[in-house]
C-alpha positions as CSV (number, residue, x, y, z in Angstrom):
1,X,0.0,0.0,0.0
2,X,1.4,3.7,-0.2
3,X,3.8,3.0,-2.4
4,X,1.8,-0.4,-3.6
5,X,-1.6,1.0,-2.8
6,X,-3.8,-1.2,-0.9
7,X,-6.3,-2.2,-3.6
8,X,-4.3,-5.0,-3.7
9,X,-5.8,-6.8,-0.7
10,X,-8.5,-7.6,-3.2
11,X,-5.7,-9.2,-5.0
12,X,-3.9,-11.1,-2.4
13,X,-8.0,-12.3,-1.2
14,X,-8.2,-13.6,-4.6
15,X,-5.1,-15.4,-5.2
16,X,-5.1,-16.9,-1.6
17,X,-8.6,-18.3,-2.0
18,X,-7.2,-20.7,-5.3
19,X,-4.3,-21.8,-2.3
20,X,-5.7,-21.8,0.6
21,X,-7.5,-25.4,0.4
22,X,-3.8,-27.1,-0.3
23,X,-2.1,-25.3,2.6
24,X,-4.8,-26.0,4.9
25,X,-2.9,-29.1,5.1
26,X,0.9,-28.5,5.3
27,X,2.5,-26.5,7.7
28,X,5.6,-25.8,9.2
29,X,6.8,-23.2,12.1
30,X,7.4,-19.4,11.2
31,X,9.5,-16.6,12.1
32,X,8.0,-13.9,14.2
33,X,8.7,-10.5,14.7
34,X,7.8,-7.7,17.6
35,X,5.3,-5.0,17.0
36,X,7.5,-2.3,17.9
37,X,6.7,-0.5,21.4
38,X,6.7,3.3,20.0
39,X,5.9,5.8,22.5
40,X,2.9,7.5,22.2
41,X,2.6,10.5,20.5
42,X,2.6,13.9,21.9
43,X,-0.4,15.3,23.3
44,X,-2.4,11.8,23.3
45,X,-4.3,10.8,25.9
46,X,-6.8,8.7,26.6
47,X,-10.5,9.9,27.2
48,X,-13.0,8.4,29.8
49,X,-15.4,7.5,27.5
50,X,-12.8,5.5,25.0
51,X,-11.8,3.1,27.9
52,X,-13.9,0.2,29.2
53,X,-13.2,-0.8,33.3
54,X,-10.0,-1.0,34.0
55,X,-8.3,-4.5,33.2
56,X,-8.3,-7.2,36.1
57,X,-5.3,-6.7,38.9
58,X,-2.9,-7.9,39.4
59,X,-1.2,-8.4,36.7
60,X,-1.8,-11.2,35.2
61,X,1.2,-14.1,33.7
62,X,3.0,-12.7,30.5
63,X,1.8,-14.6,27.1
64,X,2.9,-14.4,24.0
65,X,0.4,-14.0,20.9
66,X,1.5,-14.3,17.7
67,X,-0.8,-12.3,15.1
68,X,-1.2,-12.3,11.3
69,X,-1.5,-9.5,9.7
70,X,-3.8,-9.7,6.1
71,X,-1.8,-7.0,4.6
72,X,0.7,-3.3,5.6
73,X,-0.5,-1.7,8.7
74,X,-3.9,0.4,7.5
75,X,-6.6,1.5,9.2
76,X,-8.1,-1.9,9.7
77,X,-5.6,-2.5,12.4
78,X,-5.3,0.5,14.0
79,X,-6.9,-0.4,17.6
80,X,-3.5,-3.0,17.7
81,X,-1.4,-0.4,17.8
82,X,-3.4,1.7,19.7
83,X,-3.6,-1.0,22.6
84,X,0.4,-1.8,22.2
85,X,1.4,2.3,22.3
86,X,-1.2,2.3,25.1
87,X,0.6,-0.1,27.0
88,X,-3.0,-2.2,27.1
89,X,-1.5,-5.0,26.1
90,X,1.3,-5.3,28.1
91,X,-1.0,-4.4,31.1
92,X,-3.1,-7.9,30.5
93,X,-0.1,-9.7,30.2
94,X,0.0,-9.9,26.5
95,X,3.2,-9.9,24.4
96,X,2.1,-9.5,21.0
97,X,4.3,-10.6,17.7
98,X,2.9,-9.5,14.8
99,X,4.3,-11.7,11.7
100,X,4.8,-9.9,8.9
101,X,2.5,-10.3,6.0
102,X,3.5,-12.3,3.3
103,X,2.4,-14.2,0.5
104,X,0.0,-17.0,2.6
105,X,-3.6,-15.7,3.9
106,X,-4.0,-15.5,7.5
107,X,-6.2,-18.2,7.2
108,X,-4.2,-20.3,6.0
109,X,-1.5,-19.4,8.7
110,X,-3.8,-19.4,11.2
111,X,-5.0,-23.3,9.9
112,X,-1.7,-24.5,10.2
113,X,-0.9,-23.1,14.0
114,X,2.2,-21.1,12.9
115,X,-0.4,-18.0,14.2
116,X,-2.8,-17.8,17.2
117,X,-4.9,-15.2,15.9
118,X,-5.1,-12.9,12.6
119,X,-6.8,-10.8,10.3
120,X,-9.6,-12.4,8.2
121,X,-12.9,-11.2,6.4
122,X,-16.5,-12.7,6.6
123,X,-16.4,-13.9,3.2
124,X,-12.1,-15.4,3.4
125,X,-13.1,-17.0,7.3
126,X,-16.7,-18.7,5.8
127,X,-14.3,-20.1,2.9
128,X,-11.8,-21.1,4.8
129,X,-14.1,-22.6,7.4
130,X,-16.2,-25.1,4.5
131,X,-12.7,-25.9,3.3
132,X,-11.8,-27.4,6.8
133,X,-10.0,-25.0,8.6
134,X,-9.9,-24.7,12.1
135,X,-10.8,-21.2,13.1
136,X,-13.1,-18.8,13.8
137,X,-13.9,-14.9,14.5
138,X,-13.7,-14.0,18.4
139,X,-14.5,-9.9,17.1
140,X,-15.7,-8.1,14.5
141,X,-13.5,-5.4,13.4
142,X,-15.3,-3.3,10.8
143,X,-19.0,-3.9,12.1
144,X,-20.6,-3.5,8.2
145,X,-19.8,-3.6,4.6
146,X,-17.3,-1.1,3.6
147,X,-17.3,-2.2,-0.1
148,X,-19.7,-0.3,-3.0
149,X,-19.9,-0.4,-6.7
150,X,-18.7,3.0,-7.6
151,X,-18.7,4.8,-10.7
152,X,-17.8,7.9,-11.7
153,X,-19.9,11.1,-10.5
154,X,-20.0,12.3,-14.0
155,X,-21.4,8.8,-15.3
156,X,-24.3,8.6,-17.2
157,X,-25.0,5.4,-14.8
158,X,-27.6,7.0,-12.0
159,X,-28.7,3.2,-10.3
160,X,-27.2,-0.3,-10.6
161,X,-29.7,-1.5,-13.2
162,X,-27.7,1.1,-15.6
163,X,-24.3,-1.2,-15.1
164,X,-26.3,-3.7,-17.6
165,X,-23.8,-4.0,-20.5
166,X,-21.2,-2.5,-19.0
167,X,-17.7,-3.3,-17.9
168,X,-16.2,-4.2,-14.6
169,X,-12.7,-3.9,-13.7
170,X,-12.5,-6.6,-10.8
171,X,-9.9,-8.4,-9.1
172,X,-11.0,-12.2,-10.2
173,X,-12.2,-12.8,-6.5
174,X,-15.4,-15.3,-7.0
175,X,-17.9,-13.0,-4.7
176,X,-17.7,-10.2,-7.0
177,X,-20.0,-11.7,-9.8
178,X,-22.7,-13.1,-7.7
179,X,-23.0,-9.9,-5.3
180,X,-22.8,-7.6,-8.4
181,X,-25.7,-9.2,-10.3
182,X,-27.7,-9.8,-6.9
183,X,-27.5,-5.6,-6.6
184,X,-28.5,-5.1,-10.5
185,X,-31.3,-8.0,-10.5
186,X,-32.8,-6.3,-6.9
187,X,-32.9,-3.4,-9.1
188,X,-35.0,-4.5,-12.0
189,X,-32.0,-5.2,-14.2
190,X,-30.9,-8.3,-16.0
191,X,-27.5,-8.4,-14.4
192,X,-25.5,-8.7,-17.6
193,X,-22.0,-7.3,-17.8
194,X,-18.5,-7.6,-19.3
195,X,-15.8,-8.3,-16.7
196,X,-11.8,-7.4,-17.6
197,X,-9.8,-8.8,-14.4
198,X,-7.1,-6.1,-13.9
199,X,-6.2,-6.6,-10.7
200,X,-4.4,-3.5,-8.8
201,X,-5.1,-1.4,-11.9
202,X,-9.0,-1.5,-11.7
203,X,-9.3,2.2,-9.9
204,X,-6.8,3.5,-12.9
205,X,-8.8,2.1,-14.8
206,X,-12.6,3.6,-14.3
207,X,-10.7,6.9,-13.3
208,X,-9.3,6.7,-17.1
209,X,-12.8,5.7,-18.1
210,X,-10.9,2.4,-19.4
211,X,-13.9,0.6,-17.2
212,X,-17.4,1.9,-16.2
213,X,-17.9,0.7,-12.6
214,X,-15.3,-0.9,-9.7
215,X,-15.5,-1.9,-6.4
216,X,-13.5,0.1,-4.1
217,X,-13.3,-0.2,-0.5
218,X,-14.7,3.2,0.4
219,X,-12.6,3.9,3.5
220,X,-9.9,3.6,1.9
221,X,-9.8,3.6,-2.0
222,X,-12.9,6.3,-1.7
223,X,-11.1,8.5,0.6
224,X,-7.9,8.4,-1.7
225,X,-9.9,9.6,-4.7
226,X,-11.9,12.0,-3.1
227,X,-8.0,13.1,-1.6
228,X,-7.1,13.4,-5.6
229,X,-9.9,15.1,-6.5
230,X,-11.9,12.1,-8.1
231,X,-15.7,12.3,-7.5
232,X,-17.9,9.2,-7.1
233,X,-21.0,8.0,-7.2
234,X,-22.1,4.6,-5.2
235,X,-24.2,2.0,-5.4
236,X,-24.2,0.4,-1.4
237,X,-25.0,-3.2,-1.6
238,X,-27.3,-2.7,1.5
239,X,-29.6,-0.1,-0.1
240,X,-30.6,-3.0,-2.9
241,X,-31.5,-5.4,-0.2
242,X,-28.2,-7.2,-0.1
243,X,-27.1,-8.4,3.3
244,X,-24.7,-6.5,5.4
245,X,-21.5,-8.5,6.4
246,X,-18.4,-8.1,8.6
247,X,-16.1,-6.6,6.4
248,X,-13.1,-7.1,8.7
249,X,-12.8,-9.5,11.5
250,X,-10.4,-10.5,14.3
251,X,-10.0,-14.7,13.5
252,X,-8.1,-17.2,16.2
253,X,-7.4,-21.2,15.7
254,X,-9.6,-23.3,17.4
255,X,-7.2,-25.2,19.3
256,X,-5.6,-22.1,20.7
257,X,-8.6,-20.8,21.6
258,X,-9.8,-23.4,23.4
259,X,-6.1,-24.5,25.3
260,X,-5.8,-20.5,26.2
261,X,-9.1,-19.2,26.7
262,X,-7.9,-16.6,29.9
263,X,-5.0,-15.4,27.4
264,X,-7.2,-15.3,24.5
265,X,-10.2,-13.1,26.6
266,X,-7.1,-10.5,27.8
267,X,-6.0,-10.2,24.6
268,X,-9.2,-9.1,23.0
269,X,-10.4,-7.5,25.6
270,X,-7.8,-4.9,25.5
271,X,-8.0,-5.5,21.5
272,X,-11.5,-4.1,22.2
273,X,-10.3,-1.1,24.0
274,X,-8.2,-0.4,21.3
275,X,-10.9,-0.1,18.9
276,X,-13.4,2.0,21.3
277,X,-10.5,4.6,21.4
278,X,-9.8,4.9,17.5
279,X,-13.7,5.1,17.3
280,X,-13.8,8.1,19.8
281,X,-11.0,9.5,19.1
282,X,-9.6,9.1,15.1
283,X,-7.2,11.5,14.8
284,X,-5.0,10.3,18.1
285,X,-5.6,6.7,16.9
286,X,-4.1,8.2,13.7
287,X,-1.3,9.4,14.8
288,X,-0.5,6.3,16.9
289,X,-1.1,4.0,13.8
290,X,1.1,6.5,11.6
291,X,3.6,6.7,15.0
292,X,4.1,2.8,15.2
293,X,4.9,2.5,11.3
294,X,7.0,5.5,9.8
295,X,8.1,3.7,7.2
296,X,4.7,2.4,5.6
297,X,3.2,6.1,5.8
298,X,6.4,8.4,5.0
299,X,4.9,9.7,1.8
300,X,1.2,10.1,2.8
301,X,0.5,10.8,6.4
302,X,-2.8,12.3,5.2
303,X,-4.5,9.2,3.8
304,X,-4.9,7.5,7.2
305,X,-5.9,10.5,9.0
306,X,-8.7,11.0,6.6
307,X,-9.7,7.0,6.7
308,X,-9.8,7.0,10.5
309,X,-12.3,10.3,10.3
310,X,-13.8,8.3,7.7
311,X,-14.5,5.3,10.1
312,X,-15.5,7.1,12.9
313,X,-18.2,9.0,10.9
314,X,-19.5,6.3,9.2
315,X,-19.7,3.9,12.8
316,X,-17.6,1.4,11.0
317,X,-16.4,0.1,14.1
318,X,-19.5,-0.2,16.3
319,X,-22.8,-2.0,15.9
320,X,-26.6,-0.8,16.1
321,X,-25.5,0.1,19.7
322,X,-22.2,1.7,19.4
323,X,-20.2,-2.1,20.4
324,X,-17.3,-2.7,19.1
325,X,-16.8,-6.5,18.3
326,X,-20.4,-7.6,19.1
327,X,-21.5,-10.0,16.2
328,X,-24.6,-11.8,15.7
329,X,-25.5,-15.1,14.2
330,X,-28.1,-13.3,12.2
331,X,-25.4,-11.4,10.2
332,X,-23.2,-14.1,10.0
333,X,-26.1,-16.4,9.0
334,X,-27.3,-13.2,5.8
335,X,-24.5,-12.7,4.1
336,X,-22.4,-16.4,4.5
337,X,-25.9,-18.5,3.7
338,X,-25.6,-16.0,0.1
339,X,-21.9,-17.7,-0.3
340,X,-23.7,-21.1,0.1
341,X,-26.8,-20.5,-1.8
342,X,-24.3,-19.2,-5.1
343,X,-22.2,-22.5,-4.4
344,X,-19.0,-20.7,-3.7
345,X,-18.2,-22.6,-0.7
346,X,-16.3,-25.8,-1.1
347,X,-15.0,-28.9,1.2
348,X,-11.4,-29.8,1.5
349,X,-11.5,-31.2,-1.5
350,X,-12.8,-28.3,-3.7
351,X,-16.4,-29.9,-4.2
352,X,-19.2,-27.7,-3.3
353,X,-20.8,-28.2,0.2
354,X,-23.7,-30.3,-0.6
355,X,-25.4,-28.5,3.0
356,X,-24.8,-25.2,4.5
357,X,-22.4,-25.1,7.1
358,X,-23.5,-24.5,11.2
359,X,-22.5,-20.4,11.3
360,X,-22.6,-20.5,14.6
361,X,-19.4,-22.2,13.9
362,X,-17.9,-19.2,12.4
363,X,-17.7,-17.2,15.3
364,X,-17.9,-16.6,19.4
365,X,-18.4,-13.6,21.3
366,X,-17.2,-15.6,24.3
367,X,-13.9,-13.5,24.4
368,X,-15.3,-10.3,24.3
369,X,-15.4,-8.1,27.4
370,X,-18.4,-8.5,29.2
């Protein structure tokens, strides 16, 4: 990202999806590395109403937890390094090693026990569950879709059952299709298009009008065009009676989970905290997430500043109630049932679940602060 923007996390979803089933399998140990303890930055504090109760004294017994990260450090992490900078984790005993991305989905990593808990996505986890894997989500980080078909302002395309005959610049991940057609169909199109698979070109390529419609992820990809001057217009899957998802969630292996469950609840719970702060109070959690990585944001600074307003205007972060992590089986159930019912989701072996899996599976809330 930055410098390789971040569109590519459609890319990398897409490409680890084809792998993932085959890894599930192998695995060997991994190198870890520290998440670097950077002091907080000037002139941050921490409000009442951004921290829960205080966490349980004394202290409790120092445990490492090694995390996956899906991609850079972006906005979609930024309550981890809140918590570290804080000092949240090391006050619940937590000694956190985030592994570097690399070219294997968290999932996968997560599958194979050389992580404890990483980054996933409603849509990657449900996959990655069918296929066999041993995880699930403990907290949802982004609350709802933050995905939208998005065309330009100036189009002549007003509503999704314009995007009939047109052509999509996509990323050759296999939701796009279904949930594209689902929006045009719900609003009285046919839910015909051309698809050109361009991976981390598809924004250059509707802002060169190489493409007529995209899918960007609007906290991030929208806020960088509307940063350059690009305007806009979207089509939210949610207003054309597609169900809302978890766009980001925080996923842990089963077997960790259940030999660590007092290490796993400290660890969220002050995961948690992390996230109530960035939702109250962006532009610190900004500078903490730009603080902790220099190096990823040394030629934008302004990009995640403008995300993390972004988030916190939009509630990104919280539920219906202002929660952060709460999910519900009724939202797993909406959008993962719409996976099974298109026949995406596949067994170990790549055939297609001939029954819908339990989603109560998918997830617990059992970690979350109470």
């Amino acid at each position: 990202m930055f410098s390789v923007h971040i569109d590519t996390r459609a890319v990398r979803r897409a490409e680890a999806l084809l792998i993932a089933t085959a890894l599930l399998s192998g695995c060997a140990g991994g190198a870890s590395s520290s998440a670097s303890g950077v002091p907080t930055p000037p002139g941050v504090s921490v409000s009442p109403q951004s921290s829960p109760s205080p966490l349980p004294s004394p202290s409790p017994a120092p445990a490492t937890v090694r995390f996956a990260l899906d991609w850079t450090p972006n906005t979609d992490h930024t309550g981890f390094y809140v918590a570290q900078s804080m000092g949240w984790y090391r006050d619940a005993g937590i000694d956190l090693k985030v592994l570097p991305y690399g070219s294997t989905a968290p999932e996968t990593v997560l599958a194979a026990g050389q992580a404890d808990c990483g980054i996933s996505f409603q849509d990657s986890l449900t996959f990655a569950v069918a296929a066999g894997a041993p995880i699930k989500s403990v907290m949802a980080i982004m609350q709802h879709e933050a995905s939208a078909i998005a065309v330009l302002a100036d189009s002549s395309i007003q509503r999704p059952r314009d995007l009939d005959g047109k052509t999509y610049a996509g990323f050759g991940y296999p939701t796009e299709a279904p949930t594209i057609k689902a929006v045009i169909r719900a609003d009285g199109g046919k839910g015909d298009f051309r698809t050109v698979t361009l991976d981390s070109t598809a924004y250059q390529a509707l802002y060169t009008r190489h493409a007529d419609f995209t899918i960007p992820f609007t906290a991030w990809e929208g806020v960088e065009a509307q940063e350059k001057g690009i305007a806009l217009r979207y089509f939210k899957f949610t207003e054309f009676g597609f169900p809302d998802f978890y766009q980001v969630v925080l996923a842990c292996n089963d077997g960790w989970l259940a030999k660590n469950v007092d290490v796993a609840r400290r660890f969220v719970g002050a995961t948690v905290r992390g996230f109530q702060f960035a939702q109250s109070s962006p532009d610190a959690a900004a500078a903490i997430l730009i603080a902790q990585n220099p190096s990823v944001f040394k030629d934008n600074q302004k990009l995640p500043l403008d995300s993390q307003r972004f988030i916190t205007q939009h509630g990104l972060y919280v539920d219906a109630q202002g929660l952060v992590g709460r999910q519900t089986l009724d939202q797993w159930t909406g959008y993962s049932s719409f996976l099974y019912r298109q026949g995406l989701l596949t067994d170990a072996k790549g055939k297609p679940l001939i029954a819908p899996p339990d989603y109560g599976q998918l997830f617990t809330n059992d970690f979350l602060p109470s």
